[in-house]
Backbone as XML, in Angstrom:
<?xml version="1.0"?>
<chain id="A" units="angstrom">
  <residue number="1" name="UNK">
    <atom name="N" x="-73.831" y="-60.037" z="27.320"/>
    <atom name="CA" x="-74.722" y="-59.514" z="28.324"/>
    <atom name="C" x="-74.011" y="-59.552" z="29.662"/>
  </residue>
  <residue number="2" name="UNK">
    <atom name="N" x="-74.072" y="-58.168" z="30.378"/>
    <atom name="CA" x="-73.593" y="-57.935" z="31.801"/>
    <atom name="C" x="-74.146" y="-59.020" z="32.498"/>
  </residue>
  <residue number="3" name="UNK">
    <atom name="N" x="-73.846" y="-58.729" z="33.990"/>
    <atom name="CA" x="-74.249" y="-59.776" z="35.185"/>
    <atom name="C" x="-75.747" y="-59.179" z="35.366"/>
  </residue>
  <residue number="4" name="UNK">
    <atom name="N" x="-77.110" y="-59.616" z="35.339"/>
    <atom name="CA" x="-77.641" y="-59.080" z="35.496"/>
    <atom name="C" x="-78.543" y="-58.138" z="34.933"/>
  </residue>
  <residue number="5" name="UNK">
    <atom name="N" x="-77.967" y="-57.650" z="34.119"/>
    <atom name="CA" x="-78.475" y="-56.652" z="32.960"/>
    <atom name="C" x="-79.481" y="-57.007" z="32.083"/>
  </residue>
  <residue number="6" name="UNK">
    <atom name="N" x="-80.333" y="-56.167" z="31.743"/>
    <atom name="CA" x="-81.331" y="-56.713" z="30.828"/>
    <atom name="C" x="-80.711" y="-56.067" z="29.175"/>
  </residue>
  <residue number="7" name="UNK">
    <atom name="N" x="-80.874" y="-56.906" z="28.200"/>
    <atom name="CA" x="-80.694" y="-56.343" z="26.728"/>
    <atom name="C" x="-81.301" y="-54.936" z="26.033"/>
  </residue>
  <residue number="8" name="UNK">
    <atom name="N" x="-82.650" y="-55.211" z="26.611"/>
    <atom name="CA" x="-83.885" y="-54.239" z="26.205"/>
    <atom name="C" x="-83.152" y="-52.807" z="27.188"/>
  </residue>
  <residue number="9" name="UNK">
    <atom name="N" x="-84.155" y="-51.651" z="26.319"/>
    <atom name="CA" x="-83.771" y="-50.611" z="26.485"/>
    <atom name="C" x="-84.708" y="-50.262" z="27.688"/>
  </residue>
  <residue number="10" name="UNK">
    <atom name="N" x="-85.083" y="-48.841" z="27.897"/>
    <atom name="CA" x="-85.617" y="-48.511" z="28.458"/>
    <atom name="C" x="-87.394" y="-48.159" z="27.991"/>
  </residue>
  <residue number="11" name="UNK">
    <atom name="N" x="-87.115" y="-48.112" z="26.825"/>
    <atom name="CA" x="-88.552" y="-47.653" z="26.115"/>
    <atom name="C" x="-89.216" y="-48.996" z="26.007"/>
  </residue>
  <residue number="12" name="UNK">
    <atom name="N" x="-88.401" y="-50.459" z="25.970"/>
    <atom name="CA" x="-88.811" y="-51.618" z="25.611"/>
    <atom name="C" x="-89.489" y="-52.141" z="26.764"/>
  </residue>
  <residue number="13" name="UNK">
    <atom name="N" x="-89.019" y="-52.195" z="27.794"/>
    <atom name="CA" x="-89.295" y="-52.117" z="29.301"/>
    <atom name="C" x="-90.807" y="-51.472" z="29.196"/>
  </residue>
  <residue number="14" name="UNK">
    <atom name="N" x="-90.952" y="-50.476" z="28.531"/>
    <atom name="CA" x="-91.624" y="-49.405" z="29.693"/>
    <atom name="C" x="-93.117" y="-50.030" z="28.652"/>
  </residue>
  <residue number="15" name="UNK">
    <atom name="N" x="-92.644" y="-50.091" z="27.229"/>
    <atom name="CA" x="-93.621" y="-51.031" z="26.405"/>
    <atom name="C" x="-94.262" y="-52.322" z="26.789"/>
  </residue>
  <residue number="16" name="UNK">
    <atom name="N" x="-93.486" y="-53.377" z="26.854"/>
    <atom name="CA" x="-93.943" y="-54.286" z="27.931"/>
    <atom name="C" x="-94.714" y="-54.274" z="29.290"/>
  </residue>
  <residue number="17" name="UNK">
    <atom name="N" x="-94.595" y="-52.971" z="29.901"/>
    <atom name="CA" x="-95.905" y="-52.777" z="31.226"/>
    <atom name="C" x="-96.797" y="-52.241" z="30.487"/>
  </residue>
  <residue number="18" name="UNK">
    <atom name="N" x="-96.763" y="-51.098" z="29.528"/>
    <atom name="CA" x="-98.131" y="-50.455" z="28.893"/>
    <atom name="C" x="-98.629" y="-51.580" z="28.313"/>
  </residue>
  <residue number="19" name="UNK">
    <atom name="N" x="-97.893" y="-52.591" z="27.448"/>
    <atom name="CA" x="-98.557" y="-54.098" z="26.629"/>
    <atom name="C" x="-99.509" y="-54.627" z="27.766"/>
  </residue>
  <residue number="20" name="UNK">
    <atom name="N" x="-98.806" y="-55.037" z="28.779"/>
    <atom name="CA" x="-99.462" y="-55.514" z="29.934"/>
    <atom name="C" x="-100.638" y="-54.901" z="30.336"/>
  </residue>
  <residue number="21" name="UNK">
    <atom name="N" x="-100.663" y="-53.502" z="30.992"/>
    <atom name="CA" x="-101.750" y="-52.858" z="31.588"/>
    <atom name="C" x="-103.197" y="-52.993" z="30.210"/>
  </residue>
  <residue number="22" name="UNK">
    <atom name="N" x="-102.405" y="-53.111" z="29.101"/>
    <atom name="CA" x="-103.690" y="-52.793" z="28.088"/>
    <atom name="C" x="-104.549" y="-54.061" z="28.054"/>
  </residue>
  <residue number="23" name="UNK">
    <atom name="N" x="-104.003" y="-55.082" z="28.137"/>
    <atom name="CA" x="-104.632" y="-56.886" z="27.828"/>
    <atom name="C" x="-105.031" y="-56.854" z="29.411"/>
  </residue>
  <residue number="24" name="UNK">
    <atom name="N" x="-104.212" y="-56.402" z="30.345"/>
    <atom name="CA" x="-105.294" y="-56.974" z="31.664"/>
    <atom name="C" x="-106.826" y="-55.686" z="31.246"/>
  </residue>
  <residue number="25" name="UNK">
    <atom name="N" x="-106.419" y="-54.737" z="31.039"/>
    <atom name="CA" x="-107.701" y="-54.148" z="31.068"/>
    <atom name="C" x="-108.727" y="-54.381" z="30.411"/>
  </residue>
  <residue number="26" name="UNK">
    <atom name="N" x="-108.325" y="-54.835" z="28.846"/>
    <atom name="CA" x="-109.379" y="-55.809" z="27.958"/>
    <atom name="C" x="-109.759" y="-56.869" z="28.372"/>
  </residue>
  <residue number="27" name="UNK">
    <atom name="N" x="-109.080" y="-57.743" z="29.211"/>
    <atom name="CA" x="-110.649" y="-58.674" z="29.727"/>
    <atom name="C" x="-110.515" y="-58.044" z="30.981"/>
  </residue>
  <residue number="28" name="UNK">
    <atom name="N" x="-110.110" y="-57.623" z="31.824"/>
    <atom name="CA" x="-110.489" y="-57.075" z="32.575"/>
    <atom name="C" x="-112.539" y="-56.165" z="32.640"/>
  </residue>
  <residue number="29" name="UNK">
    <atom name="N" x="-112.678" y="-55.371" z="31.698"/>
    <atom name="CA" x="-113.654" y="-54.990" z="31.176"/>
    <atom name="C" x="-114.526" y="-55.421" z="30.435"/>
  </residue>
  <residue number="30" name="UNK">
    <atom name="N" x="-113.921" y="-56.683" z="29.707"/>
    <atom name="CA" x="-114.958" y="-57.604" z="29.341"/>
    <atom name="C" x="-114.687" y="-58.077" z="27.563"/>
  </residue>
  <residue number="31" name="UNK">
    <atom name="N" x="-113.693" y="-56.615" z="26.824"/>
    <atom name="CA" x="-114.140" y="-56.469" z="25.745"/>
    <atom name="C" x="-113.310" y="-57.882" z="24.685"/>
  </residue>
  <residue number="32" name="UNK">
    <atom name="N" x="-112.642" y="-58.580" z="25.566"/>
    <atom name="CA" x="-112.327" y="-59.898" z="24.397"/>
    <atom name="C" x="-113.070" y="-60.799" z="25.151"/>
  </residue>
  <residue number="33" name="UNK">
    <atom name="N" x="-113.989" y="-60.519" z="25.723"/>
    <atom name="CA" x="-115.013" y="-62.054" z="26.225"/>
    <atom name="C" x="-116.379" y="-61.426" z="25.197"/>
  </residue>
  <residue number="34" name="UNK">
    <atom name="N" x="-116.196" y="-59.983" z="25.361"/>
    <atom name="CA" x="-117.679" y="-59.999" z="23.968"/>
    <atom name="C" x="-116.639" y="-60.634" z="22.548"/>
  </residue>
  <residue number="35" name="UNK">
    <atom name="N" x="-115.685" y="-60.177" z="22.162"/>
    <atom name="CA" x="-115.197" y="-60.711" z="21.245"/>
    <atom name="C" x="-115.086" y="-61.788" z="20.652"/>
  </residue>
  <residue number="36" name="UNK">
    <atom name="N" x="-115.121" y="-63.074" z="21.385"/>
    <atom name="CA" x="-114.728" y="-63.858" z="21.316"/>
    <atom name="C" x="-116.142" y="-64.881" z="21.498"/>
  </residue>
  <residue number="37" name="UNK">
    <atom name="N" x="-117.213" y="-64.453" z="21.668"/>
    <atom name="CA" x="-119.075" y="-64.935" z="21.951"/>
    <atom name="C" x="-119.165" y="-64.026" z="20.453"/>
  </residue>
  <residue number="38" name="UNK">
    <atom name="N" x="-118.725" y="-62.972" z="20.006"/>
    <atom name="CA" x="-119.104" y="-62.334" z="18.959"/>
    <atom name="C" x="-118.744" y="-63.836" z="17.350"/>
  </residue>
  <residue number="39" name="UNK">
    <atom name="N" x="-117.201" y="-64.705" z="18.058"/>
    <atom name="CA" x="-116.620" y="-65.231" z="17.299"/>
    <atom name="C" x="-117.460" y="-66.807" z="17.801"/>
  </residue>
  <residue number="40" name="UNK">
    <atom name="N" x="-118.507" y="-66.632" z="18.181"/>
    <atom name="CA" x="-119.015" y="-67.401" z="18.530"/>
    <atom name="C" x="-117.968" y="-69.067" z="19.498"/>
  </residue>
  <residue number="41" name="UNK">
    <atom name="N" x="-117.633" y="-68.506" z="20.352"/>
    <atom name="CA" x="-116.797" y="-69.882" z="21.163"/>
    <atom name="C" x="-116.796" y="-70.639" z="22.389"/>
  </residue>
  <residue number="42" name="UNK">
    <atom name="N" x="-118.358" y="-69.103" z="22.885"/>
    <atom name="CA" x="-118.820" y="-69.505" z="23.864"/>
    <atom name="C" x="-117.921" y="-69.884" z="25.369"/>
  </residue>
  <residue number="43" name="UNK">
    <atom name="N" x="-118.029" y="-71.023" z="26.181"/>
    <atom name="CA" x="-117.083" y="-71.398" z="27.003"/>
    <atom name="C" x="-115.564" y="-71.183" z="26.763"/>
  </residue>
  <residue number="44" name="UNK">
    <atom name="N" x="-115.317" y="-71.416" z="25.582"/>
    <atom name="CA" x="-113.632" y="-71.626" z="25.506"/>
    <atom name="C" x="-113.384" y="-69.755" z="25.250"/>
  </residue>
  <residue number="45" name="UNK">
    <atom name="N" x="-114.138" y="-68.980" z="24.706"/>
    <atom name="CA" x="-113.862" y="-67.654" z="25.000"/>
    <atom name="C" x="-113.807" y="-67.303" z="26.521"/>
  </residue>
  <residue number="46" name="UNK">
    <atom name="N" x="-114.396" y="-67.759" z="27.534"/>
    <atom name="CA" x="-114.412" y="-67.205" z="28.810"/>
    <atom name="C" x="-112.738" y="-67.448" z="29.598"/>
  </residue>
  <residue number="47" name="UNK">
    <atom name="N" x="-112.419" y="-69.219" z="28.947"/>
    <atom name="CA" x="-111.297" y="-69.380" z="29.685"/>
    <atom name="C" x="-110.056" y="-68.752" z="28.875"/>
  </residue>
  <residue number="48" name="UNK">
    <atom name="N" x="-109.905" y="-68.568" z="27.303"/>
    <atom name="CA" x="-109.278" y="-67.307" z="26.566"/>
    <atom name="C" x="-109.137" y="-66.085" z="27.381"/>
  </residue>
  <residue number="49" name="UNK">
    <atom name="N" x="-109.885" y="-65.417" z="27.788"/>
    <atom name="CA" x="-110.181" y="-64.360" z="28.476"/>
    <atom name="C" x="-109.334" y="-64.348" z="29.905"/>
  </residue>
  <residue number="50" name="UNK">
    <atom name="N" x="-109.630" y="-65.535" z="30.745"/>
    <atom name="CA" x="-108.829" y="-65.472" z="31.661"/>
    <atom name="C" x="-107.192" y="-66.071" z="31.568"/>
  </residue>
  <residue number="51" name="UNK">
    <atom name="N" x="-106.674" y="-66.320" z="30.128"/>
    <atom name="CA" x="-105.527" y="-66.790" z="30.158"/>
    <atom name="C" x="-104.729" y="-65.536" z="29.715"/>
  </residue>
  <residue number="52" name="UNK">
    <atom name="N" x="-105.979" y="-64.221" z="28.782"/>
    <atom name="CA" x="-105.201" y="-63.644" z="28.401"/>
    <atom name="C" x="-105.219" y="-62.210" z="29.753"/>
  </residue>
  <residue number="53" name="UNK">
    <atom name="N" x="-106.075" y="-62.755" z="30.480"/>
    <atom name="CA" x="-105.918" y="-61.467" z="32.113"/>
    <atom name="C" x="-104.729" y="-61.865" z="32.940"/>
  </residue>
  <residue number="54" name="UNK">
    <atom name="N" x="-104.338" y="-63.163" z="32.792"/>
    <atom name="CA" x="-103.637" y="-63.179" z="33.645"/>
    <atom name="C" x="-101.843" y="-63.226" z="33.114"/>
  </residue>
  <residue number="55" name="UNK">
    <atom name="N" x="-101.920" y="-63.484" z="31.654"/>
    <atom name="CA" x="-100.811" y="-63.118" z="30.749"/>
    <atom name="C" x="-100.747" y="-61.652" z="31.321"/>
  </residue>
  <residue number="56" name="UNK">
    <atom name="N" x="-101.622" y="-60.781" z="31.160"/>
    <atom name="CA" x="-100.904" y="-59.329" z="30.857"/>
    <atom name="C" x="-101.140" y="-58.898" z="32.564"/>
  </residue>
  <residue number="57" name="UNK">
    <atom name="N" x="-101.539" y="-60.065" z="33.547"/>
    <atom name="CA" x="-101.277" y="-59.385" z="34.953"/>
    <atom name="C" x="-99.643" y="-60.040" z="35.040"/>
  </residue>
  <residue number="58" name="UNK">
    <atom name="N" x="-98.975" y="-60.873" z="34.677"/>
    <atom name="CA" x="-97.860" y="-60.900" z="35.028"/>
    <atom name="C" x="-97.040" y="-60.367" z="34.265"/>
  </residue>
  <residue number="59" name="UNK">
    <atom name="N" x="-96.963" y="-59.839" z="32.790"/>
    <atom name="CA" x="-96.635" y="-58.700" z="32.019"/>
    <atom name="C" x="-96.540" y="-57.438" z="32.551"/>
  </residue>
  <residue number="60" name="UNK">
    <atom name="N" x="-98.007" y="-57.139" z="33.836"/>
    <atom name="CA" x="-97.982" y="-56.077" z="34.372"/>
    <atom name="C" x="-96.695" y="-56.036" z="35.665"/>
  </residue>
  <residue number="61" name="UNK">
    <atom name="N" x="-96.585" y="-57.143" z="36.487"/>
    <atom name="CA" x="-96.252" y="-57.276" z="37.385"/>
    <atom name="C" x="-94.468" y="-57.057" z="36.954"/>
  </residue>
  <residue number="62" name="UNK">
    <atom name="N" x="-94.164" y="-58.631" z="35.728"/>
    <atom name="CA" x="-93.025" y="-58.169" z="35.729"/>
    <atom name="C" x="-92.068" y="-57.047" z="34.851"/>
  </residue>
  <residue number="63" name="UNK">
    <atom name="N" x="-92.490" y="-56.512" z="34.141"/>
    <atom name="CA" x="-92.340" y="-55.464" z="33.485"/>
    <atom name="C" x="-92.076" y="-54.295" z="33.947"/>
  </residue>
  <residue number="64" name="UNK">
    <atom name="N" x="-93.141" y="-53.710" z="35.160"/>
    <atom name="CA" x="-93.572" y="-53.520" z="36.202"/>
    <atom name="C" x="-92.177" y="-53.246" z="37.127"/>
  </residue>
  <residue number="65" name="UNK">
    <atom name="N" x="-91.785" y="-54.163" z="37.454"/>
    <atom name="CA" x="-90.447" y="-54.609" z="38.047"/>
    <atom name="C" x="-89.057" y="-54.055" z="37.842"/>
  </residue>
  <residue number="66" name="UNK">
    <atom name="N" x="-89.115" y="-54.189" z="36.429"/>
    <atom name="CA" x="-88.032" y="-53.758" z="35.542"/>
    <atom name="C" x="-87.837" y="-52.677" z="35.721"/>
  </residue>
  <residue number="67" name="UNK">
    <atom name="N" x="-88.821" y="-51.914" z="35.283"/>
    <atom name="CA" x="-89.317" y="-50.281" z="35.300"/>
    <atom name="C" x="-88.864" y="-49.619" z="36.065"/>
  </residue>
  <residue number="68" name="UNK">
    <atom name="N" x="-89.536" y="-49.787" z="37.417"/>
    <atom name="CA" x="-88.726" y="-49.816" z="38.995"/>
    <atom name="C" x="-87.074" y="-49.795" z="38.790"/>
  </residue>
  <residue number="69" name="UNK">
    <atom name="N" x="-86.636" y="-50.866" z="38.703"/>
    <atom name="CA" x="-85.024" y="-51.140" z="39.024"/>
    <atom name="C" x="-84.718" y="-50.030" z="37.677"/>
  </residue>
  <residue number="70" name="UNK">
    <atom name="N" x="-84.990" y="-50.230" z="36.584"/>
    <atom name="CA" x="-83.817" y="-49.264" z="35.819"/>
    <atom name="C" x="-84.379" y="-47.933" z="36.139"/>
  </residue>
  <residue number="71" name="UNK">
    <atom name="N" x="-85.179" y="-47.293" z="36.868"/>
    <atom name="CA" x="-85.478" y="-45.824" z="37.309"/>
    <atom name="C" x="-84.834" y="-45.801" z="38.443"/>
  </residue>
  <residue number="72" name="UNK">
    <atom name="N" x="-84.404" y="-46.888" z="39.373"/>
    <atom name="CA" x="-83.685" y="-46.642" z="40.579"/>
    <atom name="C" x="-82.656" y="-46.534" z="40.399"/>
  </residue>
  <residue number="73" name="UNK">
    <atom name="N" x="-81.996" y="-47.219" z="39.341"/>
    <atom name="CA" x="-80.657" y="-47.207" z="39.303"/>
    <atom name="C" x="-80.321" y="-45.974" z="38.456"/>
  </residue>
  <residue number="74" name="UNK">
    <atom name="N" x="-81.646" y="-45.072" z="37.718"/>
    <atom name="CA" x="-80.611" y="-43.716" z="36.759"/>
    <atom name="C" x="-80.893" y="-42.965" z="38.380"/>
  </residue>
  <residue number="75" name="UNK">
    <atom name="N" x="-81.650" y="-42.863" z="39.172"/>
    <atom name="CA" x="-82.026" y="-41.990" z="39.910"/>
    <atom name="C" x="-80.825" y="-42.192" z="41.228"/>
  </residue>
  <residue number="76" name="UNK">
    <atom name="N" x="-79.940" y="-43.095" z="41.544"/>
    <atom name="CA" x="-78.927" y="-43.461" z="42.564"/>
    <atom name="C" x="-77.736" y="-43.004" z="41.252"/>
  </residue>
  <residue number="77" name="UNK">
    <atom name="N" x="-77.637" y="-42.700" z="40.334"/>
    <atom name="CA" x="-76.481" y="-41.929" z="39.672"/>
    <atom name="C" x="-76.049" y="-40.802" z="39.807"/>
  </residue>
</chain>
């Protein structure tokens, strides 16, 4: 591995922010806090919910990131 360089491709990258945007939007909207009251767990579904919003907000964020830099760098070629 280069200085810097990430392994992953470009499609892997770009997978990892769509992974992201999709889990913040599911609890975001609610639908793994019904899921998870459906799985009957009550409280421990609510804090599930916010471990898995804030998993896929920094999935969003750094992924996100990536995305950015390897589009800057084909676009400065």
């Amino acid at each position: 591995m280069s200085h810097g360089q990430s392994s992953c491709g470009v499609f892997g990258i770009f997978l990892g922010f769509i992974t992201g945007v999709i889990w913040l939007l599911l609890a975001v909207l609610g639908t793994t806090s019904d899921f998870f009251v459906l799985l009957g767990l009550g409280n421990l579904g609510n804090i599930l919910t916010i471990l898995i919003a804030l998993i896929g907000f920094l999935a969003f964020i750094i992924f996100g990131l990536f995305v950015f830099k390897v589009a800057w760098r084909r676009c400065r070629k």
